[in-house]
CHARMM internal coordinates of N, CA and C (Angstrom, degrees):
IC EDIT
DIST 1 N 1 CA 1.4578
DIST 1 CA 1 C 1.5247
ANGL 1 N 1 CA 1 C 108.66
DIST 1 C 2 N 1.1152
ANGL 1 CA 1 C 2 N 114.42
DIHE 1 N 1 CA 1 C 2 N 136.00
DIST 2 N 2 CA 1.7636
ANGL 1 C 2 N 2 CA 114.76
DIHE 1 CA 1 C 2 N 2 CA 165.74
DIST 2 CA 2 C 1.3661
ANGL 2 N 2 CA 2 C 103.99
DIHE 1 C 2 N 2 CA 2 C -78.53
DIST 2 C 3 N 1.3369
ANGL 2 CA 2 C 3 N 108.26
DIHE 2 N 2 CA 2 C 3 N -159.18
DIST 3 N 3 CA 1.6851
ANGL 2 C 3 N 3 CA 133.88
DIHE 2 CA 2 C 3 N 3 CA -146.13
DIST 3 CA 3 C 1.6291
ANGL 3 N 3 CA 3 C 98.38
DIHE 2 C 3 N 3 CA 3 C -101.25
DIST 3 C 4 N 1.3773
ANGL 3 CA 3 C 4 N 117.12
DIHE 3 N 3 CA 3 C 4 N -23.27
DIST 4 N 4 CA 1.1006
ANGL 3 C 4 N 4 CA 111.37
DIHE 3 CA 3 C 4 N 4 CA -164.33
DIST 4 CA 4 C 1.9740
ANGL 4 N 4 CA 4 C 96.21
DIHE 3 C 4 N 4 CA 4 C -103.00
DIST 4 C 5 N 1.0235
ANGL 4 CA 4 C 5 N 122.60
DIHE 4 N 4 CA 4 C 5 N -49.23
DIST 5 N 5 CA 1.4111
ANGL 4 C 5 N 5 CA 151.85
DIHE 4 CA 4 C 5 N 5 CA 145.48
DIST 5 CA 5 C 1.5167
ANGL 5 N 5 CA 5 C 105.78
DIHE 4 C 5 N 5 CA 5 C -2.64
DIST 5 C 6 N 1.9259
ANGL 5 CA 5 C 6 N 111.67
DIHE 5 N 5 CA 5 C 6 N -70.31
DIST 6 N 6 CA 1.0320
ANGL 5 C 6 N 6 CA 127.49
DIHE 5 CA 5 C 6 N 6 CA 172.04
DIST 6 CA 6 C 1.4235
ANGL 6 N 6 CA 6 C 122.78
DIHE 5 C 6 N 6 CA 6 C -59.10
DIST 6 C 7 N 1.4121
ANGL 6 CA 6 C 7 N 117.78
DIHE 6 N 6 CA 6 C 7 N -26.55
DIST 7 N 7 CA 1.8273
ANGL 6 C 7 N 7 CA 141.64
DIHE 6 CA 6 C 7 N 7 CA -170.83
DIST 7 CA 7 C 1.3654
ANGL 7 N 7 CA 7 C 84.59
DIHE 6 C 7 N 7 CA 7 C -80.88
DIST 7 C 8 N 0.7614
ANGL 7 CA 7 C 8 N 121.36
DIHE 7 N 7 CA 7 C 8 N -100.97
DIST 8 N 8 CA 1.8236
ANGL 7 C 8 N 8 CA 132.64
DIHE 7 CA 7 C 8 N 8 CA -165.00
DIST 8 CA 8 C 1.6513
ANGL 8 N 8 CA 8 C 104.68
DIHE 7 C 8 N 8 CA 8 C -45.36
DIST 8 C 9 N 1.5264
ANGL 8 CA 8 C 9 N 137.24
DIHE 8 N 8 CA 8 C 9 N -47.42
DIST 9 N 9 CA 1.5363
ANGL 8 C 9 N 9 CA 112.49
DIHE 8 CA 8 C 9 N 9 CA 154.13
DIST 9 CA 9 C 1.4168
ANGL 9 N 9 CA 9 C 116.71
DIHE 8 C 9 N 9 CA 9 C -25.98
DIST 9 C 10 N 1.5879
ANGL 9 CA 9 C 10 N 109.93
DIHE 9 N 9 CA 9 C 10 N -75.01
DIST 10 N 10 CA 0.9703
ANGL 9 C 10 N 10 CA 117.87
DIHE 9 CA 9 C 10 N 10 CA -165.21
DIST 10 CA 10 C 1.9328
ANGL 10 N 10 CA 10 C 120.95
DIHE 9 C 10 N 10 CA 10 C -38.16
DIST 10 C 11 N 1.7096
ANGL 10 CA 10 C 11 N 94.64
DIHE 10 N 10 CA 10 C 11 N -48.60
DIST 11 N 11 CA 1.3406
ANGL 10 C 11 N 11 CA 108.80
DIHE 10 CA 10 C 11 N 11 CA -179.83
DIST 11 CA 11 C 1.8182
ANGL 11 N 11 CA 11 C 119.67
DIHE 10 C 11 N 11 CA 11 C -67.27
DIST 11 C 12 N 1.0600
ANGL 11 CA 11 C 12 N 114.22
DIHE 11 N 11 CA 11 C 12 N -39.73
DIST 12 N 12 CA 1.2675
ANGL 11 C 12 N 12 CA 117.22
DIHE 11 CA 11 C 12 N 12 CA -169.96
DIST 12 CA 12 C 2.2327
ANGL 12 N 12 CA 12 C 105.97
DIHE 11 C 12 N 12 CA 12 C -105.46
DIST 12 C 13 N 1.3017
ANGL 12 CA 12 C 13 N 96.97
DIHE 12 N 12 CA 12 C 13 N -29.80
DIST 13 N 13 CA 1.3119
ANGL 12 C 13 N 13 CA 93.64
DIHE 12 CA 12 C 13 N 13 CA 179.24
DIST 13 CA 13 C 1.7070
ANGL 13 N 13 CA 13 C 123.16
DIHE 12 C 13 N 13 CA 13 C 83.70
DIST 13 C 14 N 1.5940
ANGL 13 CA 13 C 14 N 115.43
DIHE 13 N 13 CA 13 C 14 N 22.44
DIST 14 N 14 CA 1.3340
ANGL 13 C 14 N 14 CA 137.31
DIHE 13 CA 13 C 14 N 14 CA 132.33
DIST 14 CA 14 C 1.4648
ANGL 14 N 14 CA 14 C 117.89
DIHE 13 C 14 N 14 CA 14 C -157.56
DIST 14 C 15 N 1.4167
ANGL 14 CA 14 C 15 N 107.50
DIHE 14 N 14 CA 14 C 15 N -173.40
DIST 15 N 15 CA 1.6576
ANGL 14 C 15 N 15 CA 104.45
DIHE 14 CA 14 C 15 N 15 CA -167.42
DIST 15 CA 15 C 1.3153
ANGL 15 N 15 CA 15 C 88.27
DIHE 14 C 15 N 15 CA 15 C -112.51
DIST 15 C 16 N 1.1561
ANGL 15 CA 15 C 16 N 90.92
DIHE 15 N 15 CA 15 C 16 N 159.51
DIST 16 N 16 CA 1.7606
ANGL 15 C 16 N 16 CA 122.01
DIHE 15 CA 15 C 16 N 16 CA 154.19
DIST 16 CA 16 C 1.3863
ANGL 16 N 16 CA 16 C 143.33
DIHE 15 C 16 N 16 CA 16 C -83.22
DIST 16 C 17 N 1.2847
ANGL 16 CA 16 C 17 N 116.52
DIHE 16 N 16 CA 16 C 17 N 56.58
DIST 17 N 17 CA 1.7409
ANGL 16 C 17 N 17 CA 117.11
DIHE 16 CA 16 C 17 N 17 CA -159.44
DIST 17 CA 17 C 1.5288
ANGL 17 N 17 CA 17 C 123.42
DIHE 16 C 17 N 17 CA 17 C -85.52
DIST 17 C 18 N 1.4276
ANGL 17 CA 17 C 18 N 114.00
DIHE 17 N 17 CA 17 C 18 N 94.52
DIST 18 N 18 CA 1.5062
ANGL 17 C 18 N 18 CA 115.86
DIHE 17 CA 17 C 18 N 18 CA 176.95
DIST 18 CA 18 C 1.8241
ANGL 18 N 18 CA 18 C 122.15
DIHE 17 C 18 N 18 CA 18 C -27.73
DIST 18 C 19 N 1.1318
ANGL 18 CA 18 C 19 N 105.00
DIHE 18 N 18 CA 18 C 19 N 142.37
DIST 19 N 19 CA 1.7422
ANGL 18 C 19 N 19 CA 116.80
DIHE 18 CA 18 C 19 N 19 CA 149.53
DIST 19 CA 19 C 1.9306
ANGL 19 N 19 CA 19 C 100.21
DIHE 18 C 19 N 19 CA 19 C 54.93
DIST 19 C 20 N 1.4698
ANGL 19 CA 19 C 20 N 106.02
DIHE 19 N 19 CA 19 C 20 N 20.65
DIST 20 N 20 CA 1.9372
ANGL 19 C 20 N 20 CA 121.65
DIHE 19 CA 19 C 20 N 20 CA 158.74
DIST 20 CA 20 C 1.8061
ANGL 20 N 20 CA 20 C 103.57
DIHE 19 C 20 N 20 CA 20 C -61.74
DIST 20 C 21 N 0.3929
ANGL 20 CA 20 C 21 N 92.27
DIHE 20 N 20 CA 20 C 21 N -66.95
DIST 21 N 21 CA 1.4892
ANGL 20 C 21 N 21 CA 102.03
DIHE 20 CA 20 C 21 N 21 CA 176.18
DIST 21 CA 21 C 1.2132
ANGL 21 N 21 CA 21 C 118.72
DIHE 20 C 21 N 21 CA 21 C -96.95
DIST 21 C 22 N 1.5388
ANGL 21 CA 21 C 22 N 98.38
DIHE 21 N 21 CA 21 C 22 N 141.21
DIST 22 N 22 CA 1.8529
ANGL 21 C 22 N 22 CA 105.46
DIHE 21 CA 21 C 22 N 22 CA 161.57
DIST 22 CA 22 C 1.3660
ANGL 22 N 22 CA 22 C 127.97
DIHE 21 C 22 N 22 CA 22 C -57.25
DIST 22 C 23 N 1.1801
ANGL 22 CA 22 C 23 N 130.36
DIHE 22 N 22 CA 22 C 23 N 149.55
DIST 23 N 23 CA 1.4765
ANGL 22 C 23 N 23 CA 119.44
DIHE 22 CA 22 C 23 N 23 CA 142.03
DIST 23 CA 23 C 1.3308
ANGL 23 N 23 CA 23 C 135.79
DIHE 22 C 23 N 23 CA 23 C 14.41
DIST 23 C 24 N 1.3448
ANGL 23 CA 23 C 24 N 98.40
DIHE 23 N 23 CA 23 C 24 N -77.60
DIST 24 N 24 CA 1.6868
ANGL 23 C 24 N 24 CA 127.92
DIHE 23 CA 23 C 24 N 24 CA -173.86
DIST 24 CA 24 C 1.4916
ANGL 24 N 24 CA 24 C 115.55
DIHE 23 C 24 N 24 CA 24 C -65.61
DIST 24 C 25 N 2.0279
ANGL 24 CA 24 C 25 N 102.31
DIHE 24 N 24 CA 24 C 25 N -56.90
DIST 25 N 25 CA 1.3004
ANGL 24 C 25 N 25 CA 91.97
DIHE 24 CA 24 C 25 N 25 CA 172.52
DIST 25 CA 25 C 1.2607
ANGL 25 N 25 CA 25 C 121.36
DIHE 24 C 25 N 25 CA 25 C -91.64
DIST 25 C 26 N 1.0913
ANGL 25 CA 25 C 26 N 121.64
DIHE 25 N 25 CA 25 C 26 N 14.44
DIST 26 N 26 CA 1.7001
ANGL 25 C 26 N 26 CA 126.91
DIHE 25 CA 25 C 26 N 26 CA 157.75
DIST 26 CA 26 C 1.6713
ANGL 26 N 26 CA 26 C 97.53
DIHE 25 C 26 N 26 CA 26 C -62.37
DIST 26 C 27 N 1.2717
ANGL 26 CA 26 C 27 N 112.67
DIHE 26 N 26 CA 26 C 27 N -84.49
DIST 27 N 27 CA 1.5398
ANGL 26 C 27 N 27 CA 102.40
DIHE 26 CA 26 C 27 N 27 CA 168.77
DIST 27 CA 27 C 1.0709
ANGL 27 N 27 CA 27 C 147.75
DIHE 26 C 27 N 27 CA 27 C -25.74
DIST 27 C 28 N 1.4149
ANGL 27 CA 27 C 28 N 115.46
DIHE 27 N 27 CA 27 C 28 N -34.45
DIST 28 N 28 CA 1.5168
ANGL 27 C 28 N 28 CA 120.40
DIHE 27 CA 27 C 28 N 28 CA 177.08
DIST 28 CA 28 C 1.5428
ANGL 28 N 28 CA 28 C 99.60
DIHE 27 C 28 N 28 CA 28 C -81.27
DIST 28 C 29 N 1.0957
ANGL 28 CA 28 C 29 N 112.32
DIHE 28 N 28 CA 28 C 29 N -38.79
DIST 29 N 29 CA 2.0514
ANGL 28 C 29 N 29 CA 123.37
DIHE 28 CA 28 C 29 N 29 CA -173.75
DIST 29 CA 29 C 2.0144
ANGL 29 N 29 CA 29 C 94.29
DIHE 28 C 29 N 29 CA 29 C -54.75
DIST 29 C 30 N 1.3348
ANGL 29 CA 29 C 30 N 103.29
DIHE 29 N 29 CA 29 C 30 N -51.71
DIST 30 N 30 CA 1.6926
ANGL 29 C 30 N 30 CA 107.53
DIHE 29 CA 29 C 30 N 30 CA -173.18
DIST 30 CA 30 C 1.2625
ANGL 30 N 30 CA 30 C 100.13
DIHE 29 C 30 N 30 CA 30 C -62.37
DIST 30 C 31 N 1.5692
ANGL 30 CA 30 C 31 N 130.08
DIHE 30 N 30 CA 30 C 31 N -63.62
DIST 31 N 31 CA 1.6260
ANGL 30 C 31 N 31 CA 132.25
DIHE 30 CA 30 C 31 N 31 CA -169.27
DIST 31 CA 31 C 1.9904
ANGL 31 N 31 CA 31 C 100.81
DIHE 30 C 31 N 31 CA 31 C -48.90
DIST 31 C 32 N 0.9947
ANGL 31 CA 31 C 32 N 125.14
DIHE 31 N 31 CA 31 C 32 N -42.70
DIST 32 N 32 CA 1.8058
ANGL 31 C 32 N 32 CA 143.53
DIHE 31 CA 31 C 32 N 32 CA -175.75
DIST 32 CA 32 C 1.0264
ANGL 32 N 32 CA 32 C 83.69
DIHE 31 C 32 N 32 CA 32 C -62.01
DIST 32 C 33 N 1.7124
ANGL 32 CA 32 C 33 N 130.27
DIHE 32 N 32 CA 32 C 33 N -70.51
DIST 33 N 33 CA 1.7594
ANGL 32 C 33 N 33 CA 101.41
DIHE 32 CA 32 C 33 N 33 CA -162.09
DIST 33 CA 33 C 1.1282
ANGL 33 N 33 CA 33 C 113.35
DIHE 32 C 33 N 33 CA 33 C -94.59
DIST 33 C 34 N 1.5440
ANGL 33 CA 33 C 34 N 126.75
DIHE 33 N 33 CA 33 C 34 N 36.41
DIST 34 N 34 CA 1.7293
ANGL 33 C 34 N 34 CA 127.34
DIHE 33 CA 33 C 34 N 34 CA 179.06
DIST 34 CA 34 C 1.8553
ANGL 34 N 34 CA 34 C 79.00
DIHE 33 C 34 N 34 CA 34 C -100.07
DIST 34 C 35 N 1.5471
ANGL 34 CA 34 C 35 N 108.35
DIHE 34 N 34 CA 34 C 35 N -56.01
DIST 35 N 35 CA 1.5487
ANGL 34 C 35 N 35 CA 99.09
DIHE 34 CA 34 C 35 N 35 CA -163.94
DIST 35 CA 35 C 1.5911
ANGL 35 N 35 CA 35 C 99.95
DIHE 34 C 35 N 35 CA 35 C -67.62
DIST 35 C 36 N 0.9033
ANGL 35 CA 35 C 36 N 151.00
DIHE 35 N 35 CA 35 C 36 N -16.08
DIST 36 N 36 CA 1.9851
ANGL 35 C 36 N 36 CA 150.66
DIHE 35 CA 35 C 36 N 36 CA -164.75
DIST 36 CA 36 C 1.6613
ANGL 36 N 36 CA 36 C 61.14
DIHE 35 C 36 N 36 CA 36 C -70.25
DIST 36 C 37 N 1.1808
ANGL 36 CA 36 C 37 N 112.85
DIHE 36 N 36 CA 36 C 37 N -104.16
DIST 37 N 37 CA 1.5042
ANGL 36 C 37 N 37 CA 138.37
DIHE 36 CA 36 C 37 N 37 CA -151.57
DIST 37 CA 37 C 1.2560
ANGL 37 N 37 CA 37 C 135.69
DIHE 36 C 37 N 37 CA 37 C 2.42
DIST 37 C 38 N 1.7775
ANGL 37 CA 37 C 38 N 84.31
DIHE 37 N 37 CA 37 C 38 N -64.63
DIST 38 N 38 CA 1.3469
ANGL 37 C 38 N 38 CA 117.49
DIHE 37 CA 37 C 38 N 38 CA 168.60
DIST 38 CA 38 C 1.5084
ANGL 38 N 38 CA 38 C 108.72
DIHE 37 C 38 N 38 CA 38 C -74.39
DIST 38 C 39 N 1.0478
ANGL 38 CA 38 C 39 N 140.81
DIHE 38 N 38 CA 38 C 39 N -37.07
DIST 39 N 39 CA 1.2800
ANGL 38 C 39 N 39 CA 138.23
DIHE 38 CA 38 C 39 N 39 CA 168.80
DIST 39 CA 39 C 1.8520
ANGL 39 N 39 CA 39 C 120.86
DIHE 38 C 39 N 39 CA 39 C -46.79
DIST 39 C 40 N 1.4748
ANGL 39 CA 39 C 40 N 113.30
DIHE 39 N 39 CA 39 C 40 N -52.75
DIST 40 N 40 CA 1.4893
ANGL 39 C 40 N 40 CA 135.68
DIHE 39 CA 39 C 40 N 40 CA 163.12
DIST 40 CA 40 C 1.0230
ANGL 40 N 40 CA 40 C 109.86
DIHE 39 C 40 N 40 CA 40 C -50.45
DIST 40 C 41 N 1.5323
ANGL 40 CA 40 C 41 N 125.82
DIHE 40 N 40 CA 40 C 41 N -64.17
DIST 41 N 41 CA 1.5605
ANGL 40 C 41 N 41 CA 115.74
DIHE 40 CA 40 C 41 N 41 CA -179.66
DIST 41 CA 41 C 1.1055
ANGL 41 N 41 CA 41 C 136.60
DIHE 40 C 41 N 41 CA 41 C -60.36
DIST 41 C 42 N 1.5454
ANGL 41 CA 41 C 42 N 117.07
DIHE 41 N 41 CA 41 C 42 N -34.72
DIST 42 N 42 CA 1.4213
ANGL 41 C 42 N 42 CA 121.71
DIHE 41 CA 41 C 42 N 42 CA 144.29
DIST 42 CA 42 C 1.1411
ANGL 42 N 42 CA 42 C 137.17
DIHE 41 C 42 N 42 CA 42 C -36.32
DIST 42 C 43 N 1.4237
ANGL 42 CA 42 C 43 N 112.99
DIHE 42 N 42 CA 42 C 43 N -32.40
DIST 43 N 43 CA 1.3891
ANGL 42 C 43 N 43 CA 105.24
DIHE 42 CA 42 C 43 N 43 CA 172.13
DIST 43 CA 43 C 1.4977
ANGL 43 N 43 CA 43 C 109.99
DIHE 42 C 43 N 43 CA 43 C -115.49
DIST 43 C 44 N 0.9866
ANGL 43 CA 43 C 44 N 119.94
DIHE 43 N 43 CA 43 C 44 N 1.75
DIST 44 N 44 CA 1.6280
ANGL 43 C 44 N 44 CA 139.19
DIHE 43 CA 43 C 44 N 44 CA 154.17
DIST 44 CA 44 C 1.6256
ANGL 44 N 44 CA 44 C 98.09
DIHE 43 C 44 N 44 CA 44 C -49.64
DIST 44 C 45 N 1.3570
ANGL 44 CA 44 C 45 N 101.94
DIHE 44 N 44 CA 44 C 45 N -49.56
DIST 45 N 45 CA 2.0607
ANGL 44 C 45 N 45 CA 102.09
DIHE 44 CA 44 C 45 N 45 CA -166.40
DIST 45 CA 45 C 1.3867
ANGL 45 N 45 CA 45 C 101.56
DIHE 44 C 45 N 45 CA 45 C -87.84
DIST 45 C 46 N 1.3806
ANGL 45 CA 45 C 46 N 129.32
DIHE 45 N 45 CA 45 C 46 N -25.74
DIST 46 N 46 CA 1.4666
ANGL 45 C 46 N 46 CA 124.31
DIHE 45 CA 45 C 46 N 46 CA -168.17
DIST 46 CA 46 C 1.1453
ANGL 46 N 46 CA 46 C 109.09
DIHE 45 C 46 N 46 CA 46 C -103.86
DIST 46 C 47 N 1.9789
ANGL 46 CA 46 C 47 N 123.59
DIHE 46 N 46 CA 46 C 47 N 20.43
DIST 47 N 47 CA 1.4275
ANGL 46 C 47 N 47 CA 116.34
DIHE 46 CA 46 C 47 N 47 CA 139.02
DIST 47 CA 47 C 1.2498
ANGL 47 N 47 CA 47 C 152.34
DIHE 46 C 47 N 47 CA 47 C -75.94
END
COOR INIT
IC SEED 1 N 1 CA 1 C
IC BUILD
């Protein structure tokens, strides 16, 4: 990791790594945590 790499771990508490994934399964990974999400909060509100 560089200096800047190490700054922003530190700050946010994961990294950001370009071009890990394709396209596609970048997309499917985003659509997965819209439904996680939406799934939790729902029952987050209907306690």
């Amino acid at each position: 990791m560089n200096a800047k790499q190490k700054y922003l771990f530190d700050l946010t508490g994961y990294l950001h790594l370009k071009d890990v994934l394709a396209t596609d399964e970048l997309s499917k990974a985003k659509k997965q945590s819209i439904v996680y999400w939406k799934y939790h909060l729902i029952n987050y509100l209907r306690a």
